[in-house]
N, C-alpha and C positions, 0 to 999 in steps of 0.2 A: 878241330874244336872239341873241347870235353868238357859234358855239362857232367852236374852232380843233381843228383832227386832225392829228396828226402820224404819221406810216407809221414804219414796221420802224425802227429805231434800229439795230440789230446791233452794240452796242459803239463807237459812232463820237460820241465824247464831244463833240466841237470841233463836229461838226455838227448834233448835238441842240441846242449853246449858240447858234448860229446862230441855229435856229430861233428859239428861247426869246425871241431879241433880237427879232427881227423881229414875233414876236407882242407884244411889250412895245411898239414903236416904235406898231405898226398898235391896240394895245385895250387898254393902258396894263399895270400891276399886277394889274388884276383879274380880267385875261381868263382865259375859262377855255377848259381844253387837256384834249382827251384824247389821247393815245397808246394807240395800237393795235395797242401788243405786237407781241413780237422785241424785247427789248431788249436781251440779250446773243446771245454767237456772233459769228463771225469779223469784227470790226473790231477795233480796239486796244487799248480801255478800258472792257470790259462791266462790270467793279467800277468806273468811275471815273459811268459812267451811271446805275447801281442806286440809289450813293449822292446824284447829284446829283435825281433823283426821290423819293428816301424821304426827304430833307433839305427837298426842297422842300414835300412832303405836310405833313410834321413842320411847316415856318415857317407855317400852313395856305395855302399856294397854293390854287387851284382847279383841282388838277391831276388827271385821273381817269389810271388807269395798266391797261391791260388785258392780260393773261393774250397770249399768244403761242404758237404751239407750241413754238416752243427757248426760251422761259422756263420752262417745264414740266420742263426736263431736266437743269439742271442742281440742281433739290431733291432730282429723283428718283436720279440717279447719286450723292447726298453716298446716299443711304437703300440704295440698293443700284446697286454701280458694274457692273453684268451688266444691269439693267433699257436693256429696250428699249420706246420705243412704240408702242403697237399702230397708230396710223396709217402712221409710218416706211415709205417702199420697200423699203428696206433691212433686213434682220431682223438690224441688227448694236447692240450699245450705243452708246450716245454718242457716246464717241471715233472708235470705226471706221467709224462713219458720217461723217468726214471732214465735218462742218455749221459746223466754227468751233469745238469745245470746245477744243481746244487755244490758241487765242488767248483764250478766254474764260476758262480755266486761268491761264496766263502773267499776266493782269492781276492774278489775285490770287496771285503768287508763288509759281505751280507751272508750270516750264516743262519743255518738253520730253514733253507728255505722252503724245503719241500714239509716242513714242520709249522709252518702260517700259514695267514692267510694270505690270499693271492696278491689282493690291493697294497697291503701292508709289505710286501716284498717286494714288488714291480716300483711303490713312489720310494723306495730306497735304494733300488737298481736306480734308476731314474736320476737319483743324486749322489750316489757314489761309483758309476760307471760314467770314466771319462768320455767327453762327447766327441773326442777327436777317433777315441777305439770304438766305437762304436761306426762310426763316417768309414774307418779304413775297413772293419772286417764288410762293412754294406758294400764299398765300391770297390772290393778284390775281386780282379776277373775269373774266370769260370775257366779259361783256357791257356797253353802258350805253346804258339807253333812254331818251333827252329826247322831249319835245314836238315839236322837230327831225327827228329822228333817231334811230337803232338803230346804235351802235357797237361793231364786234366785230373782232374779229384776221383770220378769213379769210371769213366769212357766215355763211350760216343753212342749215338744213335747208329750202327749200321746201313751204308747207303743215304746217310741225306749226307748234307755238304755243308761243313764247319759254319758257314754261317748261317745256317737253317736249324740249326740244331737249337733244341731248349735246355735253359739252367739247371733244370730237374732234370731232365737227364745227364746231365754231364755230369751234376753233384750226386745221384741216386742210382745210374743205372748197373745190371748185374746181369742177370742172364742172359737176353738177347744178346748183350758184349759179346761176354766170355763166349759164348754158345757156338760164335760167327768168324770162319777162320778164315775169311775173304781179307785180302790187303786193302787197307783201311787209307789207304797214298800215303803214311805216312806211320813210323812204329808208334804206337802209343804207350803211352809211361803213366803208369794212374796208381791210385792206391786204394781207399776204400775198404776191397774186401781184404780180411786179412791172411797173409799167409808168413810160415814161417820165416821163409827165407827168401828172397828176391829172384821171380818165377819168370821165365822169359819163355812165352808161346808160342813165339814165329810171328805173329803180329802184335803183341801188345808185350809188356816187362808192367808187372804188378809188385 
C-alpha cells in the first residue's frame, strides 16, 4: 500500500495542483492522498482549494481531506462572527487574530474585512459563502487511521486512546507530541508545525 500526505495547503491553489500532479506522474489516477488540514487562511485561493477537493471527492478520487485548526473557523465565524477558539493564544475572533481570514474572505468576494465592521462582514460571509463549503469544512474528520499510519492535522494526545482523544487536540497540539518518543501504536503523519523539509522522528513524519 502507498499513501501520499500532503501538509497545510493555506489557500495556495496552484501549489496543491503541483502536488496533485506530481502524485499522478509518481502512483497514476488512483493514488490515494490525504491532506492534513489548513486548507484555507492566508494564501490567495481558500474558495478556489475547497472546491478543487470537494469536486475531486464528488468525481470519487481517493482523496481523504482532514479537519485543520483554521478549517474549523471559518464555519464557526459564518454561526457566530464573535466566536473565538478555545485553543487560539490570542483571545480575539477570527479576524483579529490576523491568521489569514481576510484573504480567505476576499477569495469568496468579501474584501477588505479586517478593514469593517464586523456585522457588516459576517451578513456578507453569510451570503456569499456557499452553504455546502461551509457543511464540508464543519463535518471533515479530525483523524484517519490505515494499516500505515495514523493521520491527523497536528498529533495526538500521548497515552489516551484514539477514540478518547479531543478535536483541539488533534487540530492544536505541539509540545507534549513532539516532546513524547514513546510509540504511539501506530507512525503518525501530521503537519501543523512547520518545517522545512518532511522530518521523520521514529514515531511521528511532520
Amino acid at each position: 500500500m502507498r499513501i501520499y500526505a500532503i501538509g497545510d495547503i493555506h489557500g495556495q491553489l496552484e501549489r496543491l495542483r503541483e502536488a496533485h500532479d506530481r502524485i499522478l506522474r509518481d502512483g497514476g489516477e488512483e493514488a490515494k492522498i490525504v491532506h492534513v488540514g489548513d486548507l484555507i487562511d492566508r494564501g490567495p485561493d481558500s474558495r478556489g482549494v475547497v472546491e478543487l477537493l470537494m469536486e475531486g471527492q464528488a468525481r470519487g478520487r481517493d482523496w481523504i481531506v482532514l479537519k485543520g485548526n483554521h478549517d474549523r473557523a471559518l464555519p464557526n465565524f459564518l454561526r457566530d462572527p464573535r466566536w473565538i477558539d478555545p485553543r487560539a493564544a490570542e483571545r480575539k475572533d477570527w479576524i483579529a487574530r490576523d491568521v489569514g481570514a481576510e484573504e480567505a474572505l476576499a477569495s469568496y468576494g468579501i474584501p477588505d474585512a479586517a478593514r469593517r465592521p464586523l456585522e457588516e462582514v459576517h451578513a456578507e460571509a453569510v451570503a456569499k459563502v456557499p452553504a455546502d463549503h461551509a457543511r464540508w469544512l464543519s463535518g471533515l474528520p479530525a483523524w484517519h487511521l490505515t494499516p500505515l499510519a495514523l493521520f491527523v492535522h497536528a498529533g495526538s494526545r500521548p497515552g489516551v486512546d484514539l477514540g478518547a482523544q479531543f478535536e483541539d487536540d488533534l487540530l492544536w497540539i505541539r509540545k507534549p507530541f513532539h516532546e513524547d518518543s514513546r510509540d504511539h501504536g501506530a507512525l503518525v503523519v501530521h503537519g501543523h508545525t512547520p518545517v522545512r523539509h518532511p522530518t521523520h522522528y521514529g514515531n511521528r513524519v511532520n
